[in-house]
N, C-alpha and C positions, 0 to 999 in steps of 0.2 A: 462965091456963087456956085464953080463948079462943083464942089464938097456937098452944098445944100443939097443941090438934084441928084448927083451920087450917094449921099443918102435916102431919100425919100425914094429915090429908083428900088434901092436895094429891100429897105423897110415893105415896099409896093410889092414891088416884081420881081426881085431878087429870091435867088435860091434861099430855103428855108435853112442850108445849111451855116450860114453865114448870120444867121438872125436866128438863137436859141427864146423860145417865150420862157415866161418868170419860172415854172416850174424843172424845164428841161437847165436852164440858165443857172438854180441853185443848188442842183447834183451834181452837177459838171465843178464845183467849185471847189477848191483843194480843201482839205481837212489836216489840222492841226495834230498831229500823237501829244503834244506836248500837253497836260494839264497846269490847274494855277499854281498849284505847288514849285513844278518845274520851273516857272516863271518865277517865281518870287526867290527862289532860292539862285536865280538868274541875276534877278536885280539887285539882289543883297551882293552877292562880287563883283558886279559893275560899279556897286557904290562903295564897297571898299579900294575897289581900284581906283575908282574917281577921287576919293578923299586921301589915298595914297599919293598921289599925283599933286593932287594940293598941299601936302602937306612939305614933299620936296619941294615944291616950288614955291614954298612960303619961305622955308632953311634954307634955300638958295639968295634968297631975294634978304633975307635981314638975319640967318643963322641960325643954329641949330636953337630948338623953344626950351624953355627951362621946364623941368621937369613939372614944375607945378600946374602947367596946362592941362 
């Protein structure tokens, strides 16, 4: 209950500072440098290290795969 009135105090009465509206709220919001490219060639050695990962722990668990895998 206390939260409830401490917000709607602040939303009310409270300093503007503490309360940005929509347009001050989406300039303020961090910007990525990174584009899609960056990313994908991100997730492409995440998933070779993911399937690296599985794959020792496959050869652990019943031995090394024969080659025709």
């Amino acid at each position: 209950m206390a939260c409830c009135a401490l917000h709607n105090w602040i939303l009310q009465d409270g300093p503007g500072e503490y309360v940005y509206d929509a347009a001050a709220w989406y300039t303020t919001l961090p910007r990525s440098i990174r584009n899609h490219s960056d990313m994908d060639q991100e997730n492409v050695a995440w998933a070779r290290k993911r399937d690296g990962m599985a794959q020792r722990m496959w050869e652990d668990k019943v031995g090394a795969a024969p080659d025709a895998w």
